[in-house]
C-alpha positions as CSV (number, residue, x, y, z in Angstrom):
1,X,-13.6,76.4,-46.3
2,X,-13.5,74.0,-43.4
3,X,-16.5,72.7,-43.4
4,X,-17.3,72.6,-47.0
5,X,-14.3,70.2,-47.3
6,X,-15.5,67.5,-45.2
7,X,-19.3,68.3,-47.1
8,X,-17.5,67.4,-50.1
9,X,-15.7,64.3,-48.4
10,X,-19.1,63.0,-47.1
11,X,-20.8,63.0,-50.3
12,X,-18.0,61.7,-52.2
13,X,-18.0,58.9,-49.1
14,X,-22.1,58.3,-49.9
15,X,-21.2,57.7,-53.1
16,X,-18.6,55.3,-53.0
17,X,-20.6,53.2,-50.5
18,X,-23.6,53.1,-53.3
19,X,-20.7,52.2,-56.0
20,X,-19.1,49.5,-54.0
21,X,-22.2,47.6,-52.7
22,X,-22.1,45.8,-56.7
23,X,-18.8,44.2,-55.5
24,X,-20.3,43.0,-52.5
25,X,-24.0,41.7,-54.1
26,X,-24.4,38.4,-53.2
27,X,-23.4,35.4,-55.9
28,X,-20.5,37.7,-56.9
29,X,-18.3,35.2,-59.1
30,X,-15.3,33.5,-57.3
31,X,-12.7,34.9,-60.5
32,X,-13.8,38.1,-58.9
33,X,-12.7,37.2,-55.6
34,X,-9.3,35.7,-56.7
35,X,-8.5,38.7,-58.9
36,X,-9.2,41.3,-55.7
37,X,-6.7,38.8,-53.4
38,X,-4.1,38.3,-55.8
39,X,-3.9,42.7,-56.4
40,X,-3.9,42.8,-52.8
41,X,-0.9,40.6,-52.6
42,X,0.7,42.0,-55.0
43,X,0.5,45.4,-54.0
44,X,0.6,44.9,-49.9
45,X,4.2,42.8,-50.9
46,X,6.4,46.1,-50.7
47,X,4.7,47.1,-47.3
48,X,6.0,43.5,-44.7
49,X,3.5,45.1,-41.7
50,X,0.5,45.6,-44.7
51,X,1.4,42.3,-46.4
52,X,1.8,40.6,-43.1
53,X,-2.0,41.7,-41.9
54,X,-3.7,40.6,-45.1
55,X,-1.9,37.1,-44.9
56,X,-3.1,36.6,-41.9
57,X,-6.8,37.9,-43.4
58,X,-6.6,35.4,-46.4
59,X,-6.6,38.6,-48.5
60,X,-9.9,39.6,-47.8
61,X,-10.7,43.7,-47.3
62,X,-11.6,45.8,-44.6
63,X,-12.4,49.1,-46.7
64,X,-13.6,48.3,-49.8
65,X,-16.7,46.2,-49.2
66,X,-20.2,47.8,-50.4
67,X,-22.0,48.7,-46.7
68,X,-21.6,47.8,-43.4
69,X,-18.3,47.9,-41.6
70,X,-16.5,48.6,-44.5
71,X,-18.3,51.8,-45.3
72,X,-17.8,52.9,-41.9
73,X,-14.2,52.3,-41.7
74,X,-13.7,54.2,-45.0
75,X,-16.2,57.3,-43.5
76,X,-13.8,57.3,-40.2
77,X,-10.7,57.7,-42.1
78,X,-11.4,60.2,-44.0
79,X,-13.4,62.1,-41.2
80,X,-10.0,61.6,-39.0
81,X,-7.9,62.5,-42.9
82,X,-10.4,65.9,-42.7
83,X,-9.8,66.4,-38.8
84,X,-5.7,66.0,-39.3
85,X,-5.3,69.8,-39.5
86,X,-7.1,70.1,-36.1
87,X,-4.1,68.5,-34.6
88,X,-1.3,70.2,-36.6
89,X,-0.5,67.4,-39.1
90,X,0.4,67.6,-42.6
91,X,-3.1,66.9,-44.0
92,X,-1.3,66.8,-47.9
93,X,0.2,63.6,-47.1
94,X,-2.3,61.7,-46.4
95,X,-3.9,63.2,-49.8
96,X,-7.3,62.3,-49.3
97,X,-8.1,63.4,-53.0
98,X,-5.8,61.2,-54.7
99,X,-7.2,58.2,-52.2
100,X,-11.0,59.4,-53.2
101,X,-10.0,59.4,-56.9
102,X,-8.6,55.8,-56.8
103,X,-11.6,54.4,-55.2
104,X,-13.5,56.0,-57.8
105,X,-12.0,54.7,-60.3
106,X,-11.9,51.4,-59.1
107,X,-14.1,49.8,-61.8
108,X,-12.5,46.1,-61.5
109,X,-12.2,43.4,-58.4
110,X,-8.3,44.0,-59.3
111,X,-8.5,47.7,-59.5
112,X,-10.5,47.5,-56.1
113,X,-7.4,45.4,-54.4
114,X,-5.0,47.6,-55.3
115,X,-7.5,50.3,-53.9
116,X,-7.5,48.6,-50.6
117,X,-4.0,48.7,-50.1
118,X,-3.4,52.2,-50.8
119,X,-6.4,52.7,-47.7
120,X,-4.8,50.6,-45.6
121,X,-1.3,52.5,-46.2
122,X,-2.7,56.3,-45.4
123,X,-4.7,54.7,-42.8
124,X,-1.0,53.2,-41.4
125,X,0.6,56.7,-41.6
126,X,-2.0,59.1,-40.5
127,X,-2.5,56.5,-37.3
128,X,0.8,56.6,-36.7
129,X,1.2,60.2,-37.1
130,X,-1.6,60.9,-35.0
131,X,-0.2,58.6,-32.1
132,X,3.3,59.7,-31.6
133,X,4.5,62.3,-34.1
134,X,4.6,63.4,-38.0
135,X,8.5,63.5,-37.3
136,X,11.4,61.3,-36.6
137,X,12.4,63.9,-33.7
138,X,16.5,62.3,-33.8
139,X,16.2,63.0,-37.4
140,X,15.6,66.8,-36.5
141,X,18.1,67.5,-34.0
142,X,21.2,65.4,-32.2
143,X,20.3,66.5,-28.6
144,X,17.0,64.9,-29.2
145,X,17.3,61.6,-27.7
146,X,13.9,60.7,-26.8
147,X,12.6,57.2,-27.2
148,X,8.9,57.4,-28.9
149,X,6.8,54.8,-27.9
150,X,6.3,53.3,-31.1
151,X,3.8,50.7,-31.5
152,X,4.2,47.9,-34.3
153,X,2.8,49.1,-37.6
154,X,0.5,45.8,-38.0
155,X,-1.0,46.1,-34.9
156,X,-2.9,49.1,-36.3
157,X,-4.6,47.3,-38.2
158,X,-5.4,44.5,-36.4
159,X,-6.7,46.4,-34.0
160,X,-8.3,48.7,-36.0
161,X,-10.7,45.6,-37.9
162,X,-12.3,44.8,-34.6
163,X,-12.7,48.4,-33.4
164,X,-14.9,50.8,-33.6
165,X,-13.8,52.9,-36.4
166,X,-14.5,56.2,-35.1
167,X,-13.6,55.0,-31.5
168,X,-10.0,54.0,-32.7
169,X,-9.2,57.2,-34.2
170,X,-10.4,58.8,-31.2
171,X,-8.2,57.0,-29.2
172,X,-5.0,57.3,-31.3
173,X,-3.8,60.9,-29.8
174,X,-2.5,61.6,-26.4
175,X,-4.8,61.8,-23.7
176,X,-3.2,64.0,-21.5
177,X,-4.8,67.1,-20.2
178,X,-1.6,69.0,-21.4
179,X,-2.5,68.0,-25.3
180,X,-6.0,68.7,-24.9
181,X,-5.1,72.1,-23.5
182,X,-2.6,72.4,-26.5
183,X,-5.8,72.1,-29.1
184,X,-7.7,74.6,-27.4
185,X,-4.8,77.2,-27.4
186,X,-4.2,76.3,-31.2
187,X,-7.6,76.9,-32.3
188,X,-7.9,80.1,-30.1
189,X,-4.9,81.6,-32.0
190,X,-6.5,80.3,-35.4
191,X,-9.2,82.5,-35.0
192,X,-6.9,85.4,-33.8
193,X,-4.8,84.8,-36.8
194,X,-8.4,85.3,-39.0
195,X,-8.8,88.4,-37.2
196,X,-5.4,89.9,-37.9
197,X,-3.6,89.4,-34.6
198,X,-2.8,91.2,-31.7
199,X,-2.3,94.7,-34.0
200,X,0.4,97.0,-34.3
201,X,3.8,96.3,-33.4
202,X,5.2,98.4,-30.6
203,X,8.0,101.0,-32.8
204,X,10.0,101.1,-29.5
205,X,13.6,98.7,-28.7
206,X,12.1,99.7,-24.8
207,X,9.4,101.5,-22.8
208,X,9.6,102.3,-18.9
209,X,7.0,103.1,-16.0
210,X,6.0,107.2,-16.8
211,X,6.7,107.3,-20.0
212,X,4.5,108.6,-22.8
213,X,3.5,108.9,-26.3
214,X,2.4,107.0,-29.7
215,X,4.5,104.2,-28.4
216,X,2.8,103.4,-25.1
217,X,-0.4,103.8,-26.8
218,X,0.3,101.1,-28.7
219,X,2.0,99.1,-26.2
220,X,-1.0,99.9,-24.7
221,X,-3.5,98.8,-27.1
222,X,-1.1,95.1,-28.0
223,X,-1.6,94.3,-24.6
224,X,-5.5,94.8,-24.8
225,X,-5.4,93.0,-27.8
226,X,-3.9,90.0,-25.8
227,X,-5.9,90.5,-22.8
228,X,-3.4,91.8,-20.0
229,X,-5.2,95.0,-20.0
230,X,-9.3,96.4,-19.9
231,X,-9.8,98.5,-21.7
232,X,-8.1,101.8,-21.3
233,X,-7.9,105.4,-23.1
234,X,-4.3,106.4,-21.2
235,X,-1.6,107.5,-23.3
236,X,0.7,107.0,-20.1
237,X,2.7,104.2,-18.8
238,X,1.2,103.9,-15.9
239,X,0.5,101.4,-12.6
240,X,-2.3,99.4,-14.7
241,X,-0.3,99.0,-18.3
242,X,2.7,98.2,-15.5
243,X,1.2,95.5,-14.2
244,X,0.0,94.4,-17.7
245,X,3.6,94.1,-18.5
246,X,4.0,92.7,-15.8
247,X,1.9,89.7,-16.1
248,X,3.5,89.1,-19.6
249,X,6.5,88.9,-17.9
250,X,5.5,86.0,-15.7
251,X,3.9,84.4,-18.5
252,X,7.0,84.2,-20.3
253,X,9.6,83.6,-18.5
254,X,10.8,86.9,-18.0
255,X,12.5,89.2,-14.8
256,X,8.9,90.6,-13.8
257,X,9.6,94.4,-13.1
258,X,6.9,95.8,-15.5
259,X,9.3,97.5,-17.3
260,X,9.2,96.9,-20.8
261,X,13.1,96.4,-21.6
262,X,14.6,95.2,-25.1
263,X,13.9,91.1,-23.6
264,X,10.2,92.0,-22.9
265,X,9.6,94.0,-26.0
266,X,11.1,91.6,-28.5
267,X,8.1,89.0,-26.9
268,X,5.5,91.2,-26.6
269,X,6.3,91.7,-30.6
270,X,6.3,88.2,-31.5
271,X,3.2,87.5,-33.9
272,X,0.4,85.2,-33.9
273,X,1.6,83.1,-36.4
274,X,4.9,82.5,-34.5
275,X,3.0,81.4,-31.3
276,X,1.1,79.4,-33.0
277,X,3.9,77.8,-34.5
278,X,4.9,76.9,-31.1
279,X,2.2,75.4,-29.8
280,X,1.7,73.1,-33.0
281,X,5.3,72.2,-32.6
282,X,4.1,71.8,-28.5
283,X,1.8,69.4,-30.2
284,X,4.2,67.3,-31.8
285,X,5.9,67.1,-28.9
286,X,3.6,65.8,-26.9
287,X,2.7,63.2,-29.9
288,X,6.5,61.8,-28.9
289,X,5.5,61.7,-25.7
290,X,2.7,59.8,-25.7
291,X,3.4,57.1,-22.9
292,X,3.1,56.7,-19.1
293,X,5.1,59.3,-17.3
294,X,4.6,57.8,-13.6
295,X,2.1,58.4,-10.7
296,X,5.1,60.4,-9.3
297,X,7.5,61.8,-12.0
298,X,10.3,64.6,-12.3
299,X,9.9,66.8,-15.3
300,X,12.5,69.4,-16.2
301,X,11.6,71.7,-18.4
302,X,14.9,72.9,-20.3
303,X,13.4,76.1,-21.7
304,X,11.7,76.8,-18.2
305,X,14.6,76.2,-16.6
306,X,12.6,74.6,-13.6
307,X,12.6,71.4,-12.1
308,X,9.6,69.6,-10.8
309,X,8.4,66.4,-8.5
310,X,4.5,65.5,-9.5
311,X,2.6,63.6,-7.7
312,X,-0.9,62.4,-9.7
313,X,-0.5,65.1,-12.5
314,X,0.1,67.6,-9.8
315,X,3.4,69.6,-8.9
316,X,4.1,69.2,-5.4
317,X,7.7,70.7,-5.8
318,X,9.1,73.1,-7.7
319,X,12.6,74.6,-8.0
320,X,14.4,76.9,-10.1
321,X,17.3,75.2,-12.6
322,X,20.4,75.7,-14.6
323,X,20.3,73.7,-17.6
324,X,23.4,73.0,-20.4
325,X,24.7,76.1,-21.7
326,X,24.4,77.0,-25.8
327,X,27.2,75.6,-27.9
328,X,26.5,72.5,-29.1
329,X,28.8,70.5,-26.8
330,X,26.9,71.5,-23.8
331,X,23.1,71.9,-24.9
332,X,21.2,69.4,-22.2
333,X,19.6,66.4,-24.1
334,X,15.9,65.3,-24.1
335,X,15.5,62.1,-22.8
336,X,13.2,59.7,-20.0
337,X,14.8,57.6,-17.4
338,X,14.8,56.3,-13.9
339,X,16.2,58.3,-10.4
340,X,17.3,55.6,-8.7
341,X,19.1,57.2,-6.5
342,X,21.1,60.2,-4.9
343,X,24.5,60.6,-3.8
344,X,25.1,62.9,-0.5
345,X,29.1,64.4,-0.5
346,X,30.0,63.5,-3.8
347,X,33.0,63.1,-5.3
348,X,33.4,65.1,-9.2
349,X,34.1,62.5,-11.5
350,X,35.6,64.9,-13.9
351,X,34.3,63.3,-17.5
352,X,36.7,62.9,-19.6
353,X,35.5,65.2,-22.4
354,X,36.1,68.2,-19.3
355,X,39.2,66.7,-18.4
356,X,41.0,67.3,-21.7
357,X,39.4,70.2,-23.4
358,X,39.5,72.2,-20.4
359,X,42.0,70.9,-17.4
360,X,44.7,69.3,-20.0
361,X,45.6,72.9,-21.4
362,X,45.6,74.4,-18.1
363,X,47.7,71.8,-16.3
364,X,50.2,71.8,-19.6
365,X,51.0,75.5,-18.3
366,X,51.0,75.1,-14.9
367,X,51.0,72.0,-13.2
368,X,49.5,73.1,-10.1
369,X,46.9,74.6,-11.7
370,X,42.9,73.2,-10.8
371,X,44.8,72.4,-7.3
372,X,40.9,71.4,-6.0
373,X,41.5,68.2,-8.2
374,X,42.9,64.9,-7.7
375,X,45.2,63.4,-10.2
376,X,44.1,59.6,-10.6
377,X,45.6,56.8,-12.2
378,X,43.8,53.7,-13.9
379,X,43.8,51.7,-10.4
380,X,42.0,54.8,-9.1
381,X,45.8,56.0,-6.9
382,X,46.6,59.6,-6.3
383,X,49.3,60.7,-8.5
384,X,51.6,63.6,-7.6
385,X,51.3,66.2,-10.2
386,X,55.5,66.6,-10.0
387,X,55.6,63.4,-11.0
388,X,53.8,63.7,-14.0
389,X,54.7,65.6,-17.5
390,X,51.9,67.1,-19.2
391,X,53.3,69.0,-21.8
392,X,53.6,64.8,-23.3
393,X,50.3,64.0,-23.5
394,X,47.2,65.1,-25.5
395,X,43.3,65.2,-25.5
396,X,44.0,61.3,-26.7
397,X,46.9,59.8,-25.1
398,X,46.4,61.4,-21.3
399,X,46.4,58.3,-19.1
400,X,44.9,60.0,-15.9
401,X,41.4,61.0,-14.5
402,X,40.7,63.6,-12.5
403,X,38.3,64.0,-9.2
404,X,37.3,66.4,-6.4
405,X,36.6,65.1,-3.2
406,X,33.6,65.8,-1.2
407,X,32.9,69.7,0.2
408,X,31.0,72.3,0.1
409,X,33.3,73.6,-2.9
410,X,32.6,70.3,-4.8
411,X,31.5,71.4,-8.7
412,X,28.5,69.0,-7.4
413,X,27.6,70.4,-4.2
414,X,26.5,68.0,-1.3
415,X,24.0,66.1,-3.3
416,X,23.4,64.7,-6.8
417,X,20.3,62.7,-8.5
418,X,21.3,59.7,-10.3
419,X,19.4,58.5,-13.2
420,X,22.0,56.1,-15.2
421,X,22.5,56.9,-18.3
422,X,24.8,56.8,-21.0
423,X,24.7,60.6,-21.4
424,X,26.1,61.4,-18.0
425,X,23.3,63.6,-16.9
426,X,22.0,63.9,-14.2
427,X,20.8,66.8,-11.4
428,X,22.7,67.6,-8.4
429,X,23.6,71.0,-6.2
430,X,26.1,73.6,-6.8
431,X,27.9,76.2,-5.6
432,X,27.7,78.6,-7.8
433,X,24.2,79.7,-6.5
434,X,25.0,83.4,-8.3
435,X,23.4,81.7,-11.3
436,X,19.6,81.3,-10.2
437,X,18.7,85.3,-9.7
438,X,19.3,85.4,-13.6
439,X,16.7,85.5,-16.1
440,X,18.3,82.9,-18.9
441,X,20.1,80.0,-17.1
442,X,22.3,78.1,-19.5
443,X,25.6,78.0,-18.3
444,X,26.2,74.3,-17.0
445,X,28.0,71.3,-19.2
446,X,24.3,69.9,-20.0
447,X,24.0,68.5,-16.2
448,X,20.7,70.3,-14.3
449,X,21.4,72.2,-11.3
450,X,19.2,72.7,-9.0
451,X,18.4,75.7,-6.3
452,X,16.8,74.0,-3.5
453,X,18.5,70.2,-3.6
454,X,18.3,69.4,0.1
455,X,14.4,70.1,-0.1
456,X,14.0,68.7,-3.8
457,X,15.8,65.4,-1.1
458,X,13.8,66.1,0.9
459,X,10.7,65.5,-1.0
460,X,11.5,62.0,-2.5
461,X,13.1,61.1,0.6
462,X,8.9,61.7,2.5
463,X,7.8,58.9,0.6
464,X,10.4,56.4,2.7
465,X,11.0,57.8,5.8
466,X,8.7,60.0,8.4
467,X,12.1,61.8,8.8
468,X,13.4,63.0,5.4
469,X,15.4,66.3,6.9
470,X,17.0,64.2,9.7
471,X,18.1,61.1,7.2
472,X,19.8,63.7,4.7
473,X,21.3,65.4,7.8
474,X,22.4,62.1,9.2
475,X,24.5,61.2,5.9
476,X,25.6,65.0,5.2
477,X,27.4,65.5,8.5
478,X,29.6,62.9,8.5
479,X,31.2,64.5,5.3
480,X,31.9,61.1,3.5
481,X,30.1,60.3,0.4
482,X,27.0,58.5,1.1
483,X,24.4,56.7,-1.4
484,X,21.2,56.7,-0.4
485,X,18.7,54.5,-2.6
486,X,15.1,55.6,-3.3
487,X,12.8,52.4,-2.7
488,X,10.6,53.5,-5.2
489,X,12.3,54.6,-8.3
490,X,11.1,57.6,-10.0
491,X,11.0,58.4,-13.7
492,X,12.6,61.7,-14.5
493,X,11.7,63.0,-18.0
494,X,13.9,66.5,-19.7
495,X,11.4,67.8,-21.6
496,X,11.5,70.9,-24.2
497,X,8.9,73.1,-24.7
498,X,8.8,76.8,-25.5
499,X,4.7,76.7,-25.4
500,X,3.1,74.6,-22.4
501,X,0.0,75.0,-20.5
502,X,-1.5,75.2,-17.3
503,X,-4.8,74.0,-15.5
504,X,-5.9,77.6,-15.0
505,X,-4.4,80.4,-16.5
506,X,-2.8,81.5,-19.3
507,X,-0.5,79.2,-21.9
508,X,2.9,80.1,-21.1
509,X,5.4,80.5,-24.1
510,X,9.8,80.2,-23.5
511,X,12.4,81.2,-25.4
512,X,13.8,78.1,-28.0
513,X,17.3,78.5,-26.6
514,X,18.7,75.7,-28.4
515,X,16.8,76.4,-31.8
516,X,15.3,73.4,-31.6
517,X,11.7,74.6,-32.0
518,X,12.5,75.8,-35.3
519,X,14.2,73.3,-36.8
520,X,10.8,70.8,-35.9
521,X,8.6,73.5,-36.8
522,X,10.5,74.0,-40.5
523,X,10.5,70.1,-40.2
524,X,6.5,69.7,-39.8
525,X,6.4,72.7,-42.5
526,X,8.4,70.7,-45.2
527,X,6.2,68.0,-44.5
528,X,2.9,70.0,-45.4
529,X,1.7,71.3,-42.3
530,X,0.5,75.0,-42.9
531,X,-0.7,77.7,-40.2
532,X,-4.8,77.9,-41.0
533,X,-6.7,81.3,-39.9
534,X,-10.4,80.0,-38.2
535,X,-13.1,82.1,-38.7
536,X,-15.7,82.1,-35.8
């Protein structure tokens, strides 16, 4: 079906290269050439970017001319129009039959100009849409904060006139090994989908190491299908199907103890379709993304919960994290910005929205409640908590702030990461080191903890001093709060993704924790993008 669409588009392109060449025939009469200028003015006048490009042009065309460039520019958008689905776009909005039709029917030099317009706006979208996303991601969710790299509409085309057509469309997608990576996988589970899937579903809410019957046969037989397991006639749970399960565990962001509990069952159970759905959604992702991330860059993965340093596309730290917890008030954002630098023995700023949702009410009870914190007035004074009246004052009207000095008890720990930003996140240590042997790790206020801070120091203090361990040492042990500036600013990006890959290996798939997967995912699908099964 595939291929005989884009037969059908190349004849229908053959043949509107043979019907425009009598436009372009030389001696063609100047009321000609007014009438195809003044239909492209007229229709590019309710586009600015479109109108502003063919002002600058004088009017004339780029796709409708008989051969020659313009040909080729019409052959390599609807080549890239038949190649949209490849890349998880809504190929029905870009309705290359309707476009085909128009041309067709473009029997006048005034028919023709409208014609050109209408190319030059798919040509706008799909480029767009191809470069950094289908979807206005803040439109999708509110903890989506990211900044897409938007280029100006007009420069599209500008660009695209003295390009090589094909070329241009070739370079329009991300060119990240990660997106490249993310095709593959997508195509691979295309022709999966084709061939029904991975099988039966496993009829069991758990399975365990001994165990067996109908059910381990076909927990058996799932994980063949998905290649975790050779091939294997056992009807038992035994040290081979164990590991099996075990390596889906580590694939997916599960405790890996080969047992298949009701966590590891409900993912082994997920579908084709639904992974697929990911990694499409992965795709669109990345298609925000599509910018420099830094030679040396953190990336926190929210779904992952992990926290990485990389050095030339390669992780040369890694450390487990606790991201925002689920209510909405606490869900960590997706956003870029720049460490600049860390603080040693912090002092808790308590923000404000903790302050009164949580300390307020417990201080209006008891006043010597949260006796860890410092009451502080507006000129930054301790207050004595006798001195003050509580029970007067609301989530509104409460004049004070409160802080916790530097210890080992600090909600911060002894370091935190500081990327300004108006969100008031950022990554620091914690006490509360309980939290990292669990499998899900949401329970902060949208802040990232991290397990290992003095080494994740450590490692961006290497690139400034042949000490790193003795410089954090000399500014811990004095106790006092200390800021230590990184002479090289690095970018720190909080990514989502419940599908990513890896250079070798298999693609590894998270929980959407947030639900924010499935909102862009029934996003894309409003839009027209539709799972396709591959044969071959």
């Amino acid at each position: 079906m595939f291929m005989a669409k884009r037969r059908i588009g190349y004849a229908l392109i053959a043949a509107l290269t043979v019907m425009f060449s009598q436009f372009a025939a030389p001696g063609a009469a100047q009321a000609q050439v007014t009438a195809f200028k003044q239909a492209v003015a007229e229709a590019a006048a309710r586009d600015k970017d479109i109108a502003a490009f063919y002002q600058a042009n004088d009017y004339k065309g780029i796709w409708t001319g008989g051969f020659g460039r313009d040909a080729s520019r019409r052959k390599a958008l609807f080549e890239a129009i038949a190649s949209a689905d490849e890349h998880g776009l809504p190929v029905a909005r870009y309705d290359a039959e309707g476009l085909m039709a128009r041309l067709k029917a473009a029997k006048t030099a005034r028919d023709r100009g409208f014609a050109e317009v209408e190319m030059s706006r798919t040509f706008l979208e799909l480029a767009r849409d191809m470069q950094t996303g289908a979807l206005v991601p803040s439109r999708i969710d509110d903890g989506i904060k990211r900044a897409v790299p938007y280029r100006e509409r007009v420069s599209y085309l500008v660009n695209f006139a003295k390009s090589n057509p094909r070329g241009f469309f070739r370079a329009l997608p991300p060119k990240t090994h990660e997106y490249a990576r993310l095709m593959k996988e997508k195509l691979r589970l295309e022709r999966l989908l084709a061939k029904g899937g991975w099988g039966q579903k496993v009829p069991a809410k758990s399975l365990k190491p001994g165990q067996s019957g109908n059910a381990v046969v076909i927990l058996r037989n799932r994980l063949m299908a998905m290649g975790y397991l050779r091939r294997s006639s056992s009807q038992t749970y035994d040290a081979n199907l164990q590991a099996a399960v075990q390596q889906f565990q580590l694939d997916h962001g599960l405790a890996a103890d080969g047992v298949a509990g009701a966590g590891t069952m409900t993912e082994i159970n997920v579908d084709v379709a639904d992974r697929l759905k990911s990694v499409i959604v992965a795709m669109e992702r990345e298609r925000w993304f599509n910018t420099e991330r830094g030679k040396r860059h953190v990336l926190v993965n929210i779904t992952d919960f992990t926290a990485k340093i990389l050095d030339n596309d390669k992780v040369t730290f890694e450390t487990r994290s606790v991201v925002g917890a689920t209510s909405h008030d606490r869900r960590t954002p997706e956003f870029s910005d720049v460490m600049e630098f860390m603080v040693i023995n912090p002092t808790w700023n308590v923000p404000r929205s903790i302050t009164v949702k949580e300390y307020l009410p417990m201080l209006k009870r008891n006043p010597n409640a949260a006796g860890h914190l410092r009451i502080v007035d507006s000129r930054g004074r301790t207050v004595s908590r006798g001195a003050v009246n509580f029970g007067a004052y609301n989530a509104k009207t409460f004049p004070f702030a409160l802080k916790q000095p530097p210890s080992r008890r600090n909600a911060l720990g002894l370091v935190k990461f500081m990327f300004p930003n108006k969100y008031n996140i950022y990554l620091h240590d914690t006490p509360a080191k309980n939290l990292f042997a669990r499998e899900t790790r949401a329970y902060s206020h949208g802040c990232i903890r991290l397990h290992q801070p003095f080494e994740f120091a450590y490692t961006l203090l290497a690139k400034q001093t042949r000490d790193p361990q003795g410089e954090f040492k000399r500014h811990l042990d004095t106790g006092r709060e200390s800021v230590v500036p990184l002479e090289q600013p690095v970018p720190v990006h909080l990514i989502y993704r419940t599908a990513y890959t890896q250079a070798k290996g298999r693609t590894q798939f998270r929980r959407d924790i947030y639900g924010r997967d499935a909102r862009i995912w029934n996003a894309l699908a409003k839009a027209g993008v539709a799972l396709r099964a591959v044969q071959g």
